[in-house]
C-alpha positions in Angstrom: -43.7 10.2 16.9 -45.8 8.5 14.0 -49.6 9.9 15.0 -52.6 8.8 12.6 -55.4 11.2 12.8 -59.2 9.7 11.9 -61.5 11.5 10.3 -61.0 14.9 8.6 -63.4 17.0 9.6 -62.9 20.4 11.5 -61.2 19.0 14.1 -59.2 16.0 12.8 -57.5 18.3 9.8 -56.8 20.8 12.4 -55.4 18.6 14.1 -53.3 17.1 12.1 -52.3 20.2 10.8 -50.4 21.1 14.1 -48.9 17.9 14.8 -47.8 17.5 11.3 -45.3 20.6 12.1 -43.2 17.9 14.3 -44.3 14.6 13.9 -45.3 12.0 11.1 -49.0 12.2 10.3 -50.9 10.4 8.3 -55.3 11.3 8.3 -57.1 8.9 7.3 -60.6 9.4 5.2 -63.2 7.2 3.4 -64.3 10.3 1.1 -61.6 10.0 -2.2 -62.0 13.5 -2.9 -60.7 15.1 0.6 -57.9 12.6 0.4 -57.3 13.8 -3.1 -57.2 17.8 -1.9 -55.2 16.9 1.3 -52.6 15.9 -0.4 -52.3 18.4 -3.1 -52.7 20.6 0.1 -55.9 22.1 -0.7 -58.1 22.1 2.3 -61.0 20.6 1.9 -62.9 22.7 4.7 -63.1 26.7 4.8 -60.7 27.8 7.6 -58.1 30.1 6.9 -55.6 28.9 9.0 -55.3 25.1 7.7 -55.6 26.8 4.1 -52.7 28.8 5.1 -50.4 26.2 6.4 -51.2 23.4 3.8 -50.1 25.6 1.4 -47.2 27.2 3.3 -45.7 25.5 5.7 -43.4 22.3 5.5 -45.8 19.4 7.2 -45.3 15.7 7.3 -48.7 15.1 6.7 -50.3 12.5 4.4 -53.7 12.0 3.9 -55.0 8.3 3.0 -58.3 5.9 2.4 -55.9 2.8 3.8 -56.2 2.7 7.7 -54.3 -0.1 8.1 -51.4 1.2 6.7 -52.1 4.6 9.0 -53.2 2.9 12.5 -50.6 -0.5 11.9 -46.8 1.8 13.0 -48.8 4.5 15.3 -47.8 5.7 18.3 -51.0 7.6 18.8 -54.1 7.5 17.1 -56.4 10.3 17.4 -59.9 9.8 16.8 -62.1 12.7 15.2 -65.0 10.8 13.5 -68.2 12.3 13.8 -70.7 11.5 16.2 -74.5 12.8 16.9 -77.6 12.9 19.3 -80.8 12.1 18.6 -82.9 13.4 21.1 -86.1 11.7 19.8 -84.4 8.4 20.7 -81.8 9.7 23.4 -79.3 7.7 21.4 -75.7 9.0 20.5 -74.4 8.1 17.4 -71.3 6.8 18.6 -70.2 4.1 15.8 -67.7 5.6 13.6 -65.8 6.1 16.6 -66.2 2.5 17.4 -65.3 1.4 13.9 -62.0 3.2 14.9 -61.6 1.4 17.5 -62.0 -1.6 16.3 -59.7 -1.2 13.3 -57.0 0.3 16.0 -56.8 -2.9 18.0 -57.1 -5.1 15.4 -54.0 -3.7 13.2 -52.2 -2.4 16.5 -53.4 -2.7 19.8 -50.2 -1.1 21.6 -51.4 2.4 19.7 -52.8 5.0 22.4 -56.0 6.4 21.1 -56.9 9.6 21.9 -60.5 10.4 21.7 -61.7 13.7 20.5 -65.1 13.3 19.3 -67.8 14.8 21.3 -69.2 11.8 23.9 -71.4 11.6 26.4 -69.9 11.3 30.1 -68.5 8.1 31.1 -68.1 6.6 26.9 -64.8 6.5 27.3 -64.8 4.2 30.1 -67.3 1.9 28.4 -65.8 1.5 25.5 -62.4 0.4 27.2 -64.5 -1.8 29.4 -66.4 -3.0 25.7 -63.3 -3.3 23.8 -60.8 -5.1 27.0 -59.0 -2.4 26.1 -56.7 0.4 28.1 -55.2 2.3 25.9 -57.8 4.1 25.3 -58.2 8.3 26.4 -60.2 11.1 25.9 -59.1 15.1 25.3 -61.4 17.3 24.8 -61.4 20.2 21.7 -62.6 23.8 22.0 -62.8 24.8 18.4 -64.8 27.5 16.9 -66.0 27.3 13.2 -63.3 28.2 10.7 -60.7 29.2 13.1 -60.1 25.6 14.2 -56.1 25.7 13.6 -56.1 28.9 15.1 -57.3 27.5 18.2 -54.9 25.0 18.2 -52.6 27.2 17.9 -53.5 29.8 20.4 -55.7 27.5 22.7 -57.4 28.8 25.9 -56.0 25.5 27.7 -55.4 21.7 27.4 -57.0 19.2 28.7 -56.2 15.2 28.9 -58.5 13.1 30.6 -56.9 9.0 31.5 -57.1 6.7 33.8 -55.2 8.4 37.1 -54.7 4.8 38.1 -52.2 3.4 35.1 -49.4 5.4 35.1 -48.4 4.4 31.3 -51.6 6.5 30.2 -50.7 9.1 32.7 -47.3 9.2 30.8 -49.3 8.8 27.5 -51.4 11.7 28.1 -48.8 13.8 29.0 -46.6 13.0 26.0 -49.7 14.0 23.7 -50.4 17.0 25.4 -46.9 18.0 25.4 -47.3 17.7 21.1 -49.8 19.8 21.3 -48.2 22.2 23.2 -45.3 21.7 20.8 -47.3 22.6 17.8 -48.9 25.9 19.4 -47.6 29.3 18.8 -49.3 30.4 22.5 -46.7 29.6 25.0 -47.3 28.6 29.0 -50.9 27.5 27.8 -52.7 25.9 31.0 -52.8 22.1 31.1 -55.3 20.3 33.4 -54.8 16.1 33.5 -58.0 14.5 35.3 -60.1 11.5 35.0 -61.6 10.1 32.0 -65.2 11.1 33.0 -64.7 14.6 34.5 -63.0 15.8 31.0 -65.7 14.5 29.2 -68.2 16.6 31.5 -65.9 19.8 31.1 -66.6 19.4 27.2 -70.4 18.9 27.5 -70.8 21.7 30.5 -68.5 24.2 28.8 -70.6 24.3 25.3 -74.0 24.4 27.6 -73.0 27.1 28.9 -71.8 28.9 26.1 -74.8 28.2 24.5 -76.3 29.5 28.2 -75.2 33.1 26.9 -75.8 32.9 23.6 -79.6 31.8 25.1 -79.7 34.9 27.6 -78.4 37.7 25.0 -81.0 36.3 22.7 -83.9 36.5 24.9 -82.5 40.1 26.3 -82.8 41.2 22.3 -86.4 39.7 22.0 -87.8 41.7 24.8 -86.0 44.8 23.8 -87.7 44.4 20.5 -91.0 43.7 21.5 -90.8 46.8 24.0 -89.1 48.9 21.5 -86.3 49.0 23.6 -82.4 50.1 22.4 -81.3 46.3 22.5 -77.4 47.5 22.2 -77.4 49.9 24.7 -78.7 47.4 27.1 -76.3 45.1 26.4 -73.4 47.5 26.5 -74.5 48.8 30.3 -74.8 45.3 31.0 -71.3 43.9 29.8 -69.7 46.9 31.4 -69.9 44.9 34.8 -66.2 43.1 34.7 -68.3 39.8 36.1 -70.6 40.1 32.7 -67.8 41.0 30.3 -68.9 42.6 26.5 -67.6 39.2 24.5 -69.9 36.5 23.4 -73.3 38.8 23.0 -73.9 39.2 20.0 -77.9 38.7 19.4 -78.5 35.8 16.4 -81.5 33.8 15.4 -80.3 31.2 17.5 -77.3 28.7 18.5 -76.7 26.2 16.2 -73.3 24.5 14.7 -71.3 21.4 15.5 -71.1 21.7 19.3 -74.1 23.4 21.1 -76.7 21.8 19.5 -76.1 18.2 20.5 -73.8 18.7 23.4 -76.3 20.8 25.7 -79.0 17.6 24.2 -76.4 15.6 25.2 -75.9 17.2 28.5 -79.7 17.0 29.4 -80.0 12.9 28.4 -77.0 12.8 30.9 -79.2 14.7 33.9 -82.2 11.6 33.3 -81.7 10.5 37.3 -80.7 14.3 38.5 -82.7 17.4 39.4 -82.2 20.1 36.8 -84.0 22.7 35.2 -81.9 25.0 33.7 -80.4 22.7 31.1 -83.8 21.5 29.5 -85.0 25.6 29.5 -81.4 26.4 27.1 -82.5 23.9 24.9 -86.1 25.2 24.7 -85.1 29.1 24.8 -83.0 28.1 21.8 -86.2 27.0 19.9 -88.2 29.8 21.2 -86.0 33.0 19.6 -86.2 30.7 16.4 -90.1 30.9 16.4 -89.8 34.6 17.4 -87.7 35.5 14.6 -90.1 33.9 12.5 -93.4 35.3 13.7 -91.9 38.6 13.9 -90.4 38.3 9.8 -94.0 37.0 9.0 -95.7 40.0 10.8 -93.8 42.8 8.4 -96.3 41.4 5.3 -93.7 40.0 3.1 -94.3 37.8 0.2 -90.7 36.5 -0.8 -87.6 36.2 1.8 -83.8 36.0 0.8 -81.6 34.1 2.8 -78.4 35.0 2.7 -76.0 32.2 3.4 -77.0 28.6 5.2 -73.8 28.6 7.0 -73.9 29.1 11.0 -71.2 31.9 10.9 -69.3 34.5 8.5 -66.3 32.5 7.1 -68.0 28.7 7.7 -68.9 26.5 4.9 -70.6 24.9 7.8 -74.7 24.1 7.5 -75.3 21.3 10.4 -77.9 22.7 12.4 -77.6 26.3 11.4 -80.5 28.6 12.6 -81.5 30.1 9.6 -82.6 26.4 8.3 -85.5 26.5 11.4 -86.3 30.0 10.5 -86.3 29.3 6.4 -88.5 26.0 7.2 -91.5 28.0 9.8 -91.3 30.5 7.1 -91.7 28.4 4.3 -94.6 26.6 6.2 -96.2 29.7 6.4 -96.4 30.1 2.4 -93.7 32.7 1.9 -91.9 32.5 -1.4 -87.9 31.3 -0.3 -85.0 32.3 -2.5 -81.7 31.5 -1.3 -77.6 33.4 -1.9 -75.6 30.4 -1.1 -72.1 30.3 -3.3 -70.5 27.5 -1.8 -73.4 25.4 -3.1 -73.4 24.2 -6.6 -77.1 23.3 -7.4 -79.7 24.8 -8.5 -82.3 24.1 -5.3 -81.9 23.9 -1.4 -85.2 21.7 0.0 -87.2 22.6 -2.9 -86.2 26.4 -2.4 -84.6 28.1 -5.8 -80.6 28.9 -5.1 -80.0 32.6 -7.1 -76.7 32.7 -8.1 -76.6 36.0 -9.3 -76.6 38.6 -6.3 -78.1 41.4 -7.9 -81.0 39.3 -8.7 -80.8 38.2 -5.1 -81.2 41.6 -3.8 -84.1 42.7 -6.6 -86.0 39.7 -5.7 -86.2 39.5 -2.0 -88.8 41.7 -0.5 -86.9 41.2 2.9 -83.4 39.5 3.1 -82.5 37.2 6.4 -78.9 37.9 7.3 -77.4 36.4 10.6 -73.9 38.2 10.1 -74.2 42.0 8.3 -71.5 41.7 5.3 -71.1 45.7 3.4 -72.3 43.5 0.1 -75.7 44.6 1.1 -74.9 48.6 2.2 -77.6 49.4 -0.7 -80.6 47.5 0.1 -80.4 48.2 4.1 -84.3 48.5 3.8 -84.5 45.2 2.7 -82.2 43.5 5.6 -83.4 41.7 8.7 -80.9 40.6 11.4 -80.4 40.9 15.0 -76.0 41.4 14.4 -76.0 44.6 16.6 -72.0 44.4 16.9 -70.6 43.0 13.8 -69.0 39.7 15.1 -69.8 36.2 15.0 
């Protein structure tokens, strides 16, 4: 199969990366330089999976600014540009997935495109309706920060959403899921086929309610702080019920990252003619641990605050709605001096905040240092640290 892959983020590389092991693939970019590094096969993202494989394993992949000569021989075109929500319009930023589109049918309409972007429930259907054009599906992704390949290649299930009606996307979807199967290490993974819209709700509902948890361990650790409570030893009773489970509750200062942020928004601007309260109180739970982290750092009588790292998680070179940049901001608004450890940036300042590049200075400068992830670089100044990791994972 010939497969061009658009957009290089997180999830087009990664997936790329895994087809690449069987098939022709050819990503297309408009940035020069992650072209440039694809093809000397240097990842241009932190994940050490795709680092691994670009540099070790045999892949027919090629990266490229041309689309035309990418989309015009495809049998599949998988479409991984990035999209966004703006709740303050209750508009998703849907375009560069339309400017796929449109490139796609005008250099080959017979290509199958496969979206994977994050969409609202029912896109898909309106932009085959906007376009006049079928071949046009939607398969989720379930990718964590830097460990994207991984869970390509050990994924917790596949899912293809297409029109049930056509049974040449029905064949379409399961030839694509089959090369992803193909490309995965995890064998007899589970593979659901269902209808266009219902796969685009599984993606939207499944972040909600991950972000659900993160949401309810949060607010668990703000009342066991407040009350002076062991927060850990609550959470251990409580994940010992086999219903509950002890994974995914580890306090932070808050969800944030590609996914939950805009996909539990997104979620709530789809609920605008049904009954729900739960969705619109994870959004606003999210933004409430933020604003009691803060009030409880500006309580301790601090003058300057270290921030270690922008990134979401340990291992990310991911910012986009991170935590800590709420946190950093009702700080800063609050006059307290910011200095910020952030080595995968190379200037000087960070929103008018000085970047220390030195981390000894770091440490001897900071009266209190923010870290959402404990790393043993700081075993030496644990007076100093402030974070809610009670368990040491992401």
């Amino acid at each position: 199969m010939k497969i061009a892959v658009a957009g290089t983020g997180y999830v087009g590389l990664s997936i790329a990366t895994l087809l690449s092991q069987n098939h022709e693939v050819m990503a297309v970019d408009i940035v020069p330089e992650k072209v440039e590094k694809i093809n000397k096969r240097i990842s241009p993202i932190q994940d050490e999976y795709i680092e691994k494989y670009l540099k070790e394993k045999e892949l027919n992949l090629t990266a490229t600014l041309d689309a035309e000569s990418a989309y015009k021989d495809a049998d599949f075109v998988v479409i991984a540009a990035p999209t966004n929500y703006d709740s303050s319009k209750n508009f998703f930023d849907t375009s560069a997935v339309e400017a796929v589109i449109e490139l796609v049918i005008k250099y080959n309409p017979d290509a199958v495109m496969v979206i994977k972007s994050t969409i609202p429930v029912g896109y898909t259907a309106s932009v085959r309706e906007k376009f006049h054009c079928d071949n046009i599906i939607f398969s989720p992704e379930f990718l964590r920060e830097s460990k994207a390949l991984y869970d390509n290649l050990y994924p917790s299930r596949i899912i293809v959403g297409t029109d049930v009606q056509n049974a040449r996307l029905v064949k379409a979807a399961n030839t694509f899921a089959g090369m992803l199967q193909e490309g995965a290490i995890k064998e007899n993974i589970d593979t659901l086929f269902m209808g266009l819209k219902e796969a685009e709700a599984v993606k939207l509902f499944a972040n909600t309610y991950l972000a659900l948890r993160v949401s309810y361990f949060n607010e668990l650790d703000t009342y066991a702080e407040v009350k002076g409570l062991d927060s850990a030893a609550i959470i251990q009773g409580i994940g010992l019920d086999p219903r509950i489970g002890t994974h995914y509750n580890n306090p932070s200062f808050g969800y944030g990252g590609y996914c939950l942020p805009k996909d539990t928004k997104q979620l709530l601007a789809n609920y605008h003619d049904t009954p729900q309260e739960l969705i619109s109180a994870i959004i606003r739970s999210n933004q409430t641990r933020k604003q009691a982290i803060i009030e409880d750092i500006l309580s301790r009588n601090i003058t300057c605050v270290g921030i270690y790292r922008l990134t979401m998680k340990a291992d990310s070179d991911n910012f986009r709605e991170s935590a800590v940049h709420d946190v950093l901001s009702g700080l800063a608004d609050a006059g307290i001096q910011i200095v910020i450890y952030e080595p995968t940036l190379g200037v000087k300042a960070y929103l008018g905040h000085p970047l220390v590049s030195s981390l000894q200075k770091f440490k001897a400068i900071s009266d209190l240092i923010i870290v959402n992830r404990m790393v043993p670089m700081f075993s030496d100044v644990m007076e100093k640290i402030y974070t809610r990791d009670l368990f040491g994972v992401n």
